[in-house]
N, C-alpha and C positions, 0 to 999 in steps of 0.2 A: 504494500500500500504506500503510494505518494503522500506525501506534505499536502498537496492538494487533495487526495483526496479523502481526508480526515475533514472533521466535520469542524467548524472554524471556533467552537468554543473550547475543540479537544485540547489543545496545547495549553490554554488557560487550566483546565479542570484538569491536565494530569499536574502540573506544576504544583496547583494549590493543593493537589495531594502527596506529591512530595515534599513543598514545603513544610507542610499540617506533621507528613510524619518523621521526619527531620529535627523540628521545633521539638516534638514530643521526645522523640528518644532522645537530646543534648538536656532535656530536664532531668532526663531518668539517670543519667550520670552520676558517679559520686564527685561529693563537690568539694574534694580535698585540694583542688588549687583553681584558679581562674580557667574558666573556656579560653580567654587570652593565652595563656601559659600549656596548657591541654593542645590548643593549635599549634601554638609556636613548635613544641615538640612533635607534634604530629608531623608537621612541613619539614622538618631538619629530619626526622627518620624517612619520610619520600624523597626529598629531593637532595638530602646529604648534607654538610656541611656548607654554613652561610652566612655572610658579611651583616654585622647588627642591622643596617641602613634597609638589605634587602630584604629583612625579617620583618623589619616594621610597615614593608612597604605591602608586604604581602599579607600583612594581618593587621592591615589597618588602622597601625598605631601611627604617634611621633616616633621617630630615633629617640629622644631621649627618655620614653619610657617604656621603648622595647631594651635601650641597655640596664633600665632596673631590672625588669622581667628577669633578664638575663643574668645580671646577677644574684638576684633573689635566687634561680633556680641553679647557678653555678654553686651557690650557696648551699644544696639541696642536695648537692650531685649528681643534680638530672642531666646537663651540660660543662663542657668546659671549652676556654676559647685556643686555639692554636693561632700559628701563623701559618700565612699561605706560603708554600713551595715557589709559586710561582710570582708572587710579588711581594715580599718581607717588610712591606708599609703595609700591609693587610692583615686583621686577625679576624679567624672565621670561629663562630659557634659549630663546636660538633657536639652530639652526645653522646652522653655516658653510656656504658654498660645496665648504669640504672636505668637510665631516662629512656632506653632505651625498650629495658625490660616493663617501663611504666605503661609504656605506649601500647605494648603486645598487649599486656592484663587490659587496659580501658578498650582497646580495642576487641578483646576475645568475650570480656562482659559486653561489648554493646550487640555480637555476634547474637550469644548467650539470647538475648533479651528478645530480640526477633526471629529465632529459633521458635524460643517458646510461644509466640505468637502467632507464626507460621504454623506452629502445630495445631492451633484453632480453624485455621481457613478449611474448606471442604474440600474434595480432591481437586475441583474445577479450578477452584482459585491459586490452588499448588502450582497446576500445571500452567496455569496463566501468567503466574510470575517467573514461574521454568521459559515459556516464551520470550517474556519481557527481557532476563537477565541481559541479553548480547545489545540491546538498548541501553538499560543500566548502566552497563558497564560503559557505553559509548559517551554516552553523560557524562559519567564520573569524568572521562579522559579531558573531556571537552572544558568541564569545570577545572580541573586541573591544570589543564593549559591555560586557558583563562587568567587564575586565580594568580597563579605559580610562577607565569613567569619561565623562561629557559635557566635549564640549573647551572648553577656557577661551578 
């Protein structure tokens, strides 16, 4: 099926239901540090090590209060900053082993969470979102390029 030939309120009404369950599941989170801080780590485990400047740019803050972030969590030992190889006037956030290990647990709970609610749908709607996944996924990429920026 074309873009066209979907029905013109489709793209509104799947979005508002992505967004609806999006909103819902970053509440269901535990909320042992900021969604600020939850992403920052999240970005630096996708896309690797990254210049404060580019951290704040991609998650919507100042620099000067994505370098607290950064040191609150360096503080934490969910990060820590190196220098770059290839320009020694530059120091990149990379993470820790912790922050690392933070990211898999918040990530494998949020799996966890719509598992169990997967497990409610009927067979129809199992196999509807079995359909949908290779879309999903094509989103995700799409927001991710977007979002993210080409990795440093």
């Amino acid at each position: 099926m074309s873009r066209q030939d979907t029905a013109p309120d489709a793209s509104a009404a799947i979005g508002a239901a992505l967004y609806g369950l999006a909103t819902r599941a970053a509440r269901r989170l535990p909320r042992d540090m900021s969604l600020t801080s939850a992403a920052t780590l999240a970005t630096l485990d996708r896309t690797g090590p990254r210049r404060i400047t580019d951290l704040a740019a991609v998650e919507g803050v100042t620099q000067p209060a994505m370098t607290t972030l950064v040191r609150v969590m360096e503080e934490s030992g969910l990060v820590e900053r190196r220098g770059d190889a290839s320009d020694k006037r530059v120091t990149l956030v990379c993470l820790t082993e912790a922050g690392a290990s933070y990211v898999r647990t918040r990530r494998q709970a949020g799996i966890q969470a719509f598992e169990r609610l997967i497990g409610e749908l009927t067979g129809d709607e199992v196999e509807a979102l079995v359909a949908a996944l290779p879309a999903l996924k094509h989103l995700e990429e799409l927001e991710s390029q977007d979002r993210e920026g080409p990795k440093q």
